[in-house]
C-alpha positions in Angstrom: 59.9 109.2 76.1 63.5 110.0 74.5 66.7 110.7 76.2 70.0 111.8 74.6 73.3 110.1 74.1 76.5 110.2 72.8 80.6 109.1 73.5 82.4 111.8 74.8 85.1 112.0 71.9 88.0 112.5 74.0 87.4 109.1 76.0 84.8 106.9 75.0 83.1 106.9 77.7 78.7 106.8 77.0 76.9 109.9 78.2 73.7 111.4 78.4 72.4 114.8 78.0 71.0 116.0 81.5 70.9 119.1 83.2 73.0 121.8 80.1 75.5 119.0 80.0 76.6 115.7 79.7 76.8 112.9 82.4 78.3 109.7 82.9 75.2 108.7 84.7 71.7 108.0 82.6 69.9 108.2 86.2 68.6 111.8 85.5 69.1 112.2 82.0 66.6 115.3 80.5 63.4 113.8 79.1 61.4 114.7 75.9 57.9 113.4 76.2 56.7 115.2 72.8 58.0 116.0 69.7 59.2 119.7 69.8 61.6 118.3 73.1 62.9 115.7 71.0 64.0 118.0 68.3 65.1 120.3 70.7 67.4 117.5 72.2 68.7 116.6 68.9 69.8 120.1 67.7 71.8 119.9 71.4 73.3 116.8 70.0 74.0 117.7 66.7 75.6 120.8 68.2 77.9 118.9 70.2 78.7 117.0 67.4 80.0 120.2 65.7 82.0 121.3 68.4 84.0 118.0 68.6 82.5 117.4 72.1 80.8 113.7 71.4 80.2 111.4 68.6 77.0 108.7 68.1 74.1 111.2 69.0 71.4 109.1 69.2 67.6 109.5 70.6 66.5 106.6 72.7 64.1 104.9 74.4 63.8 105.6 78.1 61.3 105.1 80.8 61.4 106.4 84.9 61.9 103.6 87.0 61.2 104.3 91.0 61.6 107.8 90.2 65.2 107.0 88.4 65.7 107.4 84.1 66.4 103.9 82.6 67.1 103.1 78.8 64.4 100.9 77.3 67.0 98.4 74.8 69.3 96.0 75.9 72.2 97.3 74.5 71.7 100.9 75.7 71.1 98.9 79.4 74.7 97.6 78.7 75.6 101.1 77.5 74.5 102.5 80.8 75.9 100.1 83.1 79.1 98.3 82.4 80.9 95.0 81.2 78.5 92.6 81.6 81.1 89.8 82.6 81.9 92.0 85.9 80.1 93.5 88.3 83.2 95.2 89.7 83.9 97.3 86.5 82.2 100.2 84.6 79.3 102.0 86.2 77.5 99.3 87.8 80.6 98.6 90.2 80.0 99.8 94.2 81.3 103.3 94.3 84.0 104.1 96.6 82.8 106.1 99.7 
């Protein structure tokens, strides 16, 4: 399986195509489990490419976890979650209620 993701351009910040847009979160990123999805995903990248909206659209690894999208490599783990020095920052620190 292959999920999408980019850096927003106007921030930085690593997101992933899910549901007609992109999220912060990889937890529900859109899957492509065959070929003709994965193509489909990438001309959704590379369109967002065009339209200045991200940069670094890449195709990745991913498997569902307890029901919940997860990237496969280490570094798109890291991507996903945070600093790996603190658990306080990025998007692996407890969300405010």
């Amino acid at each position: 399986m292959k999920i999408l993701t980019a850096n927003r351009l106007t921030d930085g910040i690593a997101v992933w195509y899910a549901d007609g847009g992109w999220a912060e979160t990889v937890d529900h990123a859109d899957l492509a489990h065959d070929k003709a999805a994965e193509d489909r995903l990438e001309a959704t990248g590379a369109k967002a490419y065009a339209a200045n909206e991200v940069v670094d659209v890449n195709l990745i690894d991913a498997e569902v976890v307890n029901g919940v999208v997860q990237p496969v490599r280490l570094r798109e783990k890291i991507r996903a979650a945070g600093p790996t020095i603190r658990n306080d920052l990025g998007k692996q620190a407890p969300r405010a209620a």
